[in-house]
C-alpha positions in Angstrom: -13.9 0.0 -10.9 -10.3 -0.6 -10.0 -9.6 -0.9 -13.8 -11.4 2.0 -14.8 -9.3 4.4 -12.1 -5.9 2.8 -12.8 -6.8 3.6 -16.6 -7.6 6.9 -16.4 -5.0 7.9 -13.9 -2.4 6.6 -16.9 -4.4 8.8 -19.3 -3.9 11.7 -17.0 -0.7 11.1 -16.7 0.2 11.1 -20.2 -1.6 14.1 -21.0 0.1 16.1 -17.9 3.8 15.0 -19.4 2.7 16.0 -22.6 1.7 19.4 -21.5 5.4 19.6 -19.8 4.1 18.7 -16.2 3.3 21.9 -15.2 3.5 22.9 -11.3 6.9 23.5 -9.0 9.7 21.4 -8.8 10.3 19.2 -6.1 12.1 20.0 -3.4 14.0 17.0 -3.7 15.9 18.6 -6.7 17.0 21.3 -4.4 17.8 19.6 -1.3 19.0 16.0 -2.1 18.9 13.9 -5.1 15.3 12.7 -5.4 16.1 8.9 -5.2 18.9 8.7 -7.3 18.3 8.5 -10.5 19.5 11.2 -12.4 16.4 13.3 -14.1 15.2 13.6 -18.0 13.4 16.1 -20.2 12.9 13.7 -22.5 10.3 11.3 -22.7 7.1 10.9 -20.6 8.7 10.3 -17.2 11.4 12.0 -15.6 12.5 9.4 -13.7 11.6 6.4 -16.2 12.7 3.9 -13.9 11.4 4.9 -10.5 8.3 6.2 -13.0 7.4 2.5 -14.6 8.4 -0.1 -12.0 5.5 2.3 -9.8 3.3 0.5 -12.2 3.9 -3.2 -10.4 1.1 -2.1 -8.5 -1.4 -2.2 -11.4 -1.5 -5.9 -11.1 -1.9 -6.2 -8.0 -4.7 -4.2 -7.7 -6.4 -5.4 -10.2 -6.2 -9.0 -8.7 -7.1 -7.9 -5.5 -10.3 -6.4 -6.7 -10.9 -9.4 -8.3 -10.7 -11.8 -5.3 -12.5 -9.2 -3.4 -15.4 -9.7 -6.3 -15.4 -13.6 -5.7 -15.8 -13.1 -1.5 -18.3 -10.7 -2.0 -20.6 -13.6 -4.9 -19.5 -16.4 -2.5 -22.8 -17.6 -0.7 -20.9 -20.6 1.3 -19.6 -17.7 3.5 -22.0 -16.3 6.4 -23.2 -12.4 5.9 -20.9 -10.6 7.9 -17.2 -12.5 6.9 -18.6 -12.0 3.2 -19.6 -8.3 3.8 -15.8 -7.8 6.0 -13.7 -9.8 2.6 -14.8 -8.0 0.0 -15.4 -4.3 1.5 -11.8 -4.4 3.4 -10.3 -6.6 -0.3 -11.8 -3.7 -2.3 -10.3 -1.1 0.1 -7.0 -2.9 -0.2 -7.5 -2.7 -4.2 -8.0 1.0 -4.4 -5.2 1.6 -1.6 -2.7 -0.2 -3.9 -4.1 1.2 -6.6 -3.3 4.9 -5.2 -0.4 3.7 -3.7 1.2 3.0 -7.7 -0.3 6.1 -8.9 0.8 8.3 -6.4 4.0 7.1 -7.2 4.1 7.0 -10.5 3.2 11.0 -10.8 5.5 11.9 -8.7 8.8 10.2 -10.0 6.8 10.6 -13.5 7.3 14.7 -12.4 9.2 15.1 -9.6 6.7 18.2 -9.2 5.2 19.3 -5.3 2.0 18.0 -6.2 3.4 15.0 -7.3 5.3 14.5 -4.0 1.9 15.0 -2.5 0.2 12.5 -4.2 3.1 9.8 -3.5 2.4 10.9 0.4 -1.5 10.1 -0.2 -0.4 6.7 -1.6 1.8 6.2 1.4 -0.5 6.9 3.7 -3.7 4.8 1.8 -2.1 1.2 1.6 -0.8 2.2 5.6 -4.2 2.9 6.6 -6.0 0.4 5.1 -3.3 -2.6 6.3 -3.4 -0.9 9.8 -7.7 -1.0 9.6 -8.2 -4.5 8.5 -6.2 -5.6 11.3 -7.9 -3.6 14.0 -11.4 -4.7 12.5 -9.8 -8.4 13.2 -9.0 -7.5 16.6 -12.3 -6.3 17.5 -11.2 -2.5 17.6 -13.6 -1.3 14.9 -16.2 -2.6 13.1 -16.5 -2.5 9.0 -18.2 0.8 9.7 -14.8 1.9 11.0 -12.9 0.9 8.3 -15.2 1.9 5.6 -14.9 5.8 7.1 -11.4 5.8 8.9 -9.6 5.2 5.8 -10.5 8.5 4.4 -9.3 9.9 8.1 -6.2 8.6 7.6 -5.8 10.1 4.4 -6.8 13.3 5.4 -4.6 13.4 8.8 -1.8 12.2 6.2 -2.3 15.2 3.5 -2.8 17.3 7.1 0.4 16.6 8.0 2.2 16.6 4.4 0.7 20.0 3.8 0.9 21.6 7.0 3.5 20.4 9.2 6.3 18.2 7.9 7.3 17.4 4.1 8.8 14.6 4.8 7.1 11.2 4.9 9.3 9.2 7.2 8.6 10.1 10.3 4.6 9.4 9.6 5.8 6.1 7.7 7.6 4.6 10.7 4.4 5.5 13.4 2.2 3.7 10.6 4.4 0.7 10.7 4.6 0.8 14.4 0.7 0.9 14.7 -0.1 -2.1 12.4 2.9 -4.4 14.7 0.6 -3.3 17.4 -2.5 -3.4 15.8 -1.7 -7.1 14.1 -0.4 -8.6 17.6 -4.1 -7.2 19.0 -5.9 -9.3 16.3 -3.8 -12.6 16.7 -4.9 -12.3 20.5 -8.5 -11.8 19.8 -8.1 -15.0 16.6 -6.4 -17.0 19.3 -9.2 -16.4 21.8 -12.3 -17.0 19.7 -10.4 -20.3 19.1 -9.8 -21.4 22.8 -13.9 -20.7 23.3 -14.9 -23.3 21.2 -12.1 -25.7 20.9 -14.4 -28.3 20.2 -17.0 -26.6 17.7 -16.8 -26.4 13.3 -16.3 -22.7 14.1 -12.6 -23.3 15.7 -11.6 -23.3 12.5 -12.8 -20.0 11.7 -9.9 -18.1 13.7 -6.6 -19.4 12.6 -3.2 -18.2 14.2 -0.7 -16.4 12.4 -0.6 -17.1 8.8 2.4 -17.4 6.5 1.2 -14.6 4.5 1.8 -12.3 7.5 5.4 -13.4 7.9 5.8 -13.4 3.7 4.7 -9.3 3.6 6.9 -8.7 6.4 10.1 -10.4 5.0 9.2 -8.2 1.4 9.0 -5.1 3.6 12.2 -5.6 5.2 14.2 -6.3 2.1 12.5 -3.2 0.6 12.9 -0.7 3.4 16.8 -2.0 3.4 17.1 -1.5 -0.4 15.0 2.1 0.1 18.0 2.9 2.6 20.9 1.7 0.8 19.6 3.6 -2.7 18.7 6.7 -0.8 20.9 9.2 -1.5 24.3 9.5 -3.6 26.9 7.0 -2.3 25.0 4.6 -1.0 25.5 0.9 -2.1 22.5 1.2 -4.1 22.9 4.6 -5.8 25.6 3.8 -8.3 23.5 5.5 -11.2 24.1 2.0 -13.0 21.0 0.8 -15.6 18.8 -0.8 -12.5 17.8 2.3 -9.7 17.4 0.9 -6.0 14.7 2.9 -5.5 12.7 1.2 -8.8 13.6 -2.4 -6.9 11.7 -1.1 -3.8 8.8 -0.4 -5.8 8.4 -4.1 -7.1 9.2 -5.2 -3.4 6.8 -3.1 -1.6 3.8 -4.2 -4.6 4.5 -7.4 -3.4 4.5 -6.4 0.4 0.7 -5.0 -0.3 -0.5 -8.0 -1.8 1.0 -9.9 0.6 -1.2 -7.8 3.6 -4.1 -8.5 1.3 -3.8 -12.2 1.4 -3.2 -12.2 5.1 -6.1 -10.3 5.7 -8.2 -12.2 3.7 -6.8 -15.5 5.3 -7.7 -14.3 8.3 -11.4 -13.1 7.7 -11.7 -15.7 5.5 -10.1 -18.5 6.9 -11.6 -21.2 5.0 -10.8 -19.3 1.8 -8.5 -17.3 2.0 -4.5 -19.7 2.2 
């Protein structure tokens, strides 16, 4: 499935810079320099580099839906922790799957629509990291997860569309929310471990995993090289042959996969190091 829609989305793609990516320009061509690297006509992407490394996503997805395959066949695993792995590791597939795409049609155009669909990427693998850890925390159930992450979507485009084009501000409240929401979940872990301290199920609710501190340290050093290769002048904005902003891609890839393997760690623990 995940296959099929990262392959398709490339065909898409090439067919749209073929037919000269029709729609209107960014804004970022007006306002600011859209991340640096100076735009082309030529070739399929206008950005080739923050275009392709948007692809290190592919991978990743691709894994992810794979793992989430093996939880879902597994039968050593109870019902509901092999129902929670592979809906919430397929979630995560499609989110990072969108999350690439998005990205690579808009740096592939640096059209509105393509800003749009980078937003809709933004706000997927957000929603879906932010989801998994409030199902651990007891919050919401798979039910919740299976529908909110279209609501987040939705409230994200809502937003995009309607009230602010600019994704930071909705970025930074995501980020605060999974902090908050991740902390929630290591309570409740910690708890069903101090209930039965003695029983096999203990084991079932580890504390904080390494993946956890892994995607945060790939997030940090991506959301510093995203600022330093913002705008022109920055440390990271020389216009040499490697773009900042195309280093941030492969950093926050990694960052996804890394939320995926926490997650999965975490529902399942016996699994999922």
């Amino acid at each position: 499935m995940v296959t099929g829609l990262l392959l398709a989305a490339t065909a898409v793609f090439v067919a749209l810079a073929r037919a000269g990516w029709p729609g209107t320009p960014s804004r970022c061509l007006r306002d600011f320099v859209c991340y640096c690297e100076r735009p082309t006509l030529e070739g399929l992407a206008r950005q080739p580099w923050n275009a392709w490394s948007s692809l290190a996503c592919a991978p990743f997805a691709v894994q992810v839906a794979a793992d989430a395959a093996g939880v879902r066949t597994d039968r050593s695993l109870d019902e509901p922790r092999r129902r929670a792995g592979a809906e919430v590791g397929l979630l995560f597939a499609i989110a990072i799957a969108i999350e690439g795409m998005g990205s690579l049609y808009f740096h592939g155009s640096l059209t509105n629509w393509g800003a749009v669909l980078d937003a809709v990427g933004i706000a997927a693998i957000g929603g879906v990291v932010l989801l998994a850890a409030l199902l651990r925390g007891g919050v919401v159930g798979i039910r919740g997860v299976r529908w909110g992450l279209p609501a987040v979507v939705a409230g994200a485009l809502v937003y995009r569309l309607f009230l602010v084009p600019v994704m930071a501000p909705l970025f930074l409240v995501l980020v605060l929310a999974i902090v908050l929401a991740e902390r929630r979940a290591q309570r409740a872990e910690a708890g069903r471990r101090a209930e039965a301290p003695r029983s096999r199920g203990a084991d079932r609710w580890p504390a904080r995993g390494p993946w956890f501190a892994r995607g945060m340290w790939l997030f940090g050093i991506g959301a510093a090289v995203l600022v330093l290769s913002a705008l022109p002048g920055f440390p990271l904005c020389g216009g040499g042959l490697v773009q900042g902003h195309a280093l941030w891609h492969l950093l926050a890839a990694g960052a996804s996969w890394a939320c995926w393997r926490h997650a999965r760690w975490a529902l399942v623990p016996e699994h999922g190091s």
